[in-house]
C-alpha positions in Angstrom: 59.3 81.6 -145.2 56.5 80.2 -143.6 58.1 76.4 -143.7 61.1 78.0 -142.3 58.9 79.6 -139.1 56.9 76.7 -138.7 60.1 74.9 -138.4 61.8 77.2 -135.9 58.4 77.2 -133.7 58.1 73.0 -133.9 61.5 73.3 -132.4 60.7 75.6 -129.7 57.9 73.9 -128.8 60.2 70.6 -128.8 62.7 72.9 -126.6 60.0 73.6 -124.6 59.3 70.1 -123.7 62.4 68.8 -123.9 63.2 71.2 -120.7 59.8 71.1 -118.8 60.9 67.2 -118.6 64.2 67.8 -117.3 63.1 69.7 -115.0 60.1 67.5 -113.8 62.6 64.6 -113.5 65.3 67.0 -111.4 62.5 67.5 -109.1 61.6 64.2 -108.3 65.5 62.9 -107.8 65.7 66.3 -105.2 62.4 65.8 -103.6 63.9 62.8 -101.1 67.0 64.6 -100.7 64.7 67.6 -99.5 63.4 65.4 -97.5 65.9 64.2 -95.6 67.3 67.2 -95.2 64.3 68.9 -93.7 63.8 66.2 -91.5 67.7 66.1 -89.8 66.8 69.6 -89.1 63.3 69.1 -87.2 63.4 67.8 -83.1 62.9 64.3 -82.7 60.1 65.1 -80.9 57.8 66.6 -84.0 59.5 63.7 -86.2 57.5 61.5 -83.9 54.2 62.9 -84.5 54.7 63.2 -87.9 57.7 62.9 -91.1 55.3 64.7 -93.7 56.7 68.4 -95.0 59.8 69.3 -96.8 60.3 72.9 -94.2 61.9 72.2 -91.5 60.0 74.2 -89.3 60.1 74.4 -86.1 64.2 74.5 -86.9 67.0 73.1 -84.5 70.9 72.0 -85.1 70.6 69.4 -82.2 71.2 66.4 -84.3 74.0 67.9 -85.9 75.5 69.1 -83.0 74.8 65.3 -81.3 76.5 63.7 -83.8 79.9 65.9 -83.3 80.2 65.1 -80.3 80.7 61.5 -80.6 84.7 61.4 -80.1 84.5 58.7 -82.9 83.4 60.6 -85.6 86.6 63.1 -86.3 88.9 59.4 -86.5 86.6 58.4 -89.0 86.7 61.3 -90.9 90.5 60.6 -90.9 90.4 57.5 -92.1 87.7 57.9 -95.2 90.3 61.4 -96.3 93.3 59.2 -96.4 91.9 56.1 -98.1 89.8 58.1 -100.5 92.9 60.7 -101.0 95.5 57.1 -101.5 93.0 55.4 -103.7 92.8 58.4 -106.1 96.4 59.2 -106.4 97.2 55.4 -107.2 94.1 54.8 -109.3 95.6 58.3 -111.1 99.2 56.8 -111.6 98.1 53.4 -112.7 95.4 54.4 -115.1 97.5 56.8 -116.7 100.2 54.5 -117.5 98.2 51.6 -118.6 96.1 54.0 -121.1 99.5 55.5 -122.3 100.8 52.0 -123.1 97.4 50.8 -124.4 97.2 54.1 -126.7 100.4 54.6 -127.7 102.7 51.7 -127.2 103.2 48.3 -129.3 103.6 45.1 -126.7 102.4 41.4 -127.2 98.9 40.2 -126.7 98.1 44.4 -126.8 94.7 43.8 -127.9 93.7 40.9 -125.8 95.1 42.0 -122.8 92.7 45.4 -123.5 89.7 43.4 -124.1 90.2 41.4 -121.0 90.9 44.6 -119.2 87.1 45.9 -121.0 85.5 42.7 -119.6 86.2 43.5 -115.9 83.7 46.3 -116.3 81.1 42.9 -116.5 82.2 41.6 -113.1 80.7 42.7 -110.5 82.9 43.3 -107.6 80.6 41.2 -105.1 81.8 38.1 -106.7 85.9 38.9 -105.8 85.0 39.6 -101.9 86.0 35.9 -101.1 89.1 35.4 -102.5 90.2 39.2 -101.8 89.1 38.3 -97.7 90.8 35.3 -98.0 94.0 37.0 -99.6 94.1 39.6 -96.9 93.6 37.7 -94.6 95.9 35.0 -95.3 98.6 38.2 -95.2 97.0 39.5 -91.7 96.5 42.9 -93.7 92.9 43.5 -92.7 92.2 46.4 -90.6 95.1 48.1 -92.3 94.8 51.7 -94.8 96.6 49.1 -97.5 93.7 46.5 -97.2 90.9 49.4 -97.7 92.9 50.9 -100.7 94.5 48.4 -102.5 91.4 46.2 -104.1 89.9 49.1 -105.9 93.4 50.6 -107.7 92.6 48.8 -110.7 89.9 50.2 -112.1 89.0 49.1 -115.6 87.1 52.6 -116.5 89.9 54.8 -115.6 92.5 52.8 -117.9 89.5 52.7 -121.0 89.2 56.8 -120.2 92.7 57.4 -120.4 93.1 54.9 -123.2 90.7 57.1 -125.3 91.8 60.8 -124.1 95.3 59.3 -125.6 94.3 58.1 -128.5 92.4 61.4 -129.5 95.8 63.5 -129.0 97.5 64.1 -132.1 100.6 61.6 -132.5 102.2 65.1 -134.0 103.4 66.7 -130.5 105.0 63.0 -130.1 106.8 62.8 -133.1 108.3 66.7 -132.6 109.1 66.0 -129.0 111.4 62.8 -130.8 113.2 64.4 -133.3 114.3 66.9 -130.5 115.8 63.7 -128.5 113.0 63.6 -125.8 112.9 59.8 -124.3 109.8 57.7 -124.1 109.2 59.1 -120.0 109.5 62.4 -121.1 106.9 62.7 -123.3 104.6 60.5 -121.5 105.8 62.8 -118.1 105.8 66.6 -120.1 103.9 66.4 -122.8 100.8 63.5 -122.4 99.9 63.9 -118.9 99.6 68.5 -118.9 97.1 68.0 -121.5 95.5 64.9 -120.0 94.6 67.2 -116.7 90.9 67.3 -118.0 90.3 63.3 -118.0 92.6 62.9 -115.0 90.5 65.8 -113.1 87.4 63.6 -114.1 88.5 60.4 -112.9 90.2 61.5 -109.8 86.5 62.7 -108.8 84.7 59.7 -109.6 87.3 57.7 -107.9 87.6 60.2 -104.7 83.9 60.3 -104.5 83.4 56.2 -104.9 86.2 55.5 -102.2 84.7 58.0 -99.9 81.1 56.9 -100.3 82.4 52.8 -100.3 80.5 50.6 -97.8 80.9 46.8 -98.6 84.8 46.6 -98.9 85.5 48.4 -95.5 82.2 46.1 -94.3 84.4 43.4 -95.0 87.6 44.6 -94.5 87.8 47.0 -91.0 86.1 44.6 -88.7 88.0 47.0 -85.7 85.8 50.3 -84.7 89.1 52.2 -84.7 89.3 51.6 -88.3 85.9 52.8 -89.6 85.4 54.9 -92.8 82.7 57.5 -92.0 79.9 55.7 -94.1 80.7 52.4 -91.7 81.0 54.4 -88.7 77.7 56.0 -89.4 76.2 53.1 -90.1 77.0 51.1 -87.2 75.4 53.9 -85.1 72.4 54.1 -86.9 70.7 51.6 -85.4 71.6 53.1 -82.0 70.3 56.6 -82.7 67.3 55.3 -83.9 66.2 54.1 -80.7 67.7 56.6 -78.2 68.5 59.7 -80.7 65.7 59.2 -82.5 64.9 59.7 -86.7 66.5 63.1 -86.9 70.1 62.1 -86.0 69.8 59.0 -88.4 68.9 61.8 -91.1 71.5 64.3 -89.7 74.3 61.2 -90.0 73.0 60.8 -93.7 73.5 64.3 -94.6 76.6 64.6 -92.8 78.4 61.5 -94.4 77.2 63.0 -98.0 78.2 66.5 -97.6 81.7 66.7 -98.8 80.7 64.5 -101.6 78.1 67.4 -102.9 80.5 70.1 -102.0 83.4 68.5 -104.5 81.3 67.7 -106.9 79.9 71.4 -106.8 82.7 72.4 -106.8 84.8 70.8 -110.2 81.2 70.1 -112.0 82.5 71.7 -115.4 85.9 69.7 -115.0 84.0 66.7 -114.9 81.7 67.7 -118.0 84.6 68.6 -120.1 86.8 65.2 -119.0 83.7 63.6 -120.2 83.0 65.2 -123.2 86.4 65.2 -124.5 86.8 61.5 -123.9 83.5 60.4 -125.5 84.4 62.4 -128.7 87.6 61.3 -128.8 
């Protein structure tokens, strides 16, 4: 008895810790986004006496309000929802299929072709910005949706997430789909992807919120104002509001870009635990 409660109260303790840490380290990742937040919310003219203090007091909406009524910002808006919304959907389609066929299907060169397809998660996409200008260019695609979406449909993680979520389902619900005549397609289409949703939810999250917060590609690609993603647009004003807008519309832009990146991810946080989980342990 007594090993058994000084057990149970070495692990409480450890507990204890364990979550005193966590929450020490949550508070130092929020403290800048306080930060910034408090400060897109002060006038400019306080920010110039001084940046120090995570209230926002005294309180105003005038660098919000500022940055709405630039007639630019609502076009790029536009443009970040349909690449990020096209890049998902594709990214979705071609992930799923390739992890289908790497899970399930027998094809020549299977395992090399998945091991080079595991060694583009050691490239790092800096390195292909040459030849992927040059290729664009060469077509006289740039400034186009295409040329924003196209590069970043095959993603290496998505096909190794669905490749494991397919792996860990039960080659069972197959075979009985098979003896009742159901074709290749139909399986994959009816059976495979309904209880995939989990891992698909997951990675069309991460892929929605990487094309929507994506800076260097549309750097490279949408040399045209009129074809700014909001985190370009924002950026190239930046420098302008700093000078005549002043500090708080530079932190008002930040917020404002990051916004409907917190609210999704608010929003589906289990979905993206349980994708998660469920892929690791399969």
């Amino acid at each position: 008895m007594m090993a058994t409660a000084r057990a149970i109260g070495a692990r409480r303790i450890t507990d204890t810790l364990i979550l005193g840490a966590t929450v020490a380290f949550a508070i130092l990742w929020l403290a800048p986004i306080i930060w910034v937040v408090a400060m897109s919310l002060k006038p400019n003219q306080e920010l110039m006496r001084s940046t120090a203090g995570f209230l926002p007091i005294p309180f105003t909406l005038d660098n919000y309000i500022g940055l709405l009524k630039l007639e630019t910002v609502p076009n790029w808006l536009m443009h970040s929802f349909l690449v990020a919304v096209s890049m998902t959907c594709v990214v979705l389609v071609v992930s799923s299929m390739a992890g289908y066929a790497f899970a399930r299907l027998e094809f020549p060169f299977k395992k090399t072709l998945f091991l080079l397809m595991i060694a583009g998660l050691m490239v790092p996409e800096q390195s292909v910005f040459i030849p992927l200008h040059t290729m664009f260019s060469d077509w006289g695609l740039h400034n186009t949706h295409f040329a924003l979406v196209m590069p970043r449909v095959a993603v290496p993680i998505g096909v190794f997430l669905m490749t494991q979520f397919f792996r860990g389902v039960p080659k069972e619900l197959e075979e009985a789909a098979a003896i009742d005549h159901a074709s290749r397609m139909t399986i994959f289409l009816k059976i495979m992807l309904p209880l995939s949703v989990p891992a698909l939810t997951t990675l069309g999250l991460f892929t929605f919120i990487f094309a929507w917060n994506d800076f260097l590609w549309p750097l490279v690609s949408a040399t045209k104002a009129d074809m700014y993603t909001v985190t370009l647009g924002l950026a190239s004003i930046q420098g302008n509001f700093a000078f005549t807008e002043g500090l708080g519309s530079v932190m008002a832009s930040a917020v404002f870009a990051s916004l409907p990146i917190v609210l999704l991810f608010l929003i589906f946080q289990r979905f993206i635990v349980a994708g998660v989980a469920m892929s690791a342990g399969k």
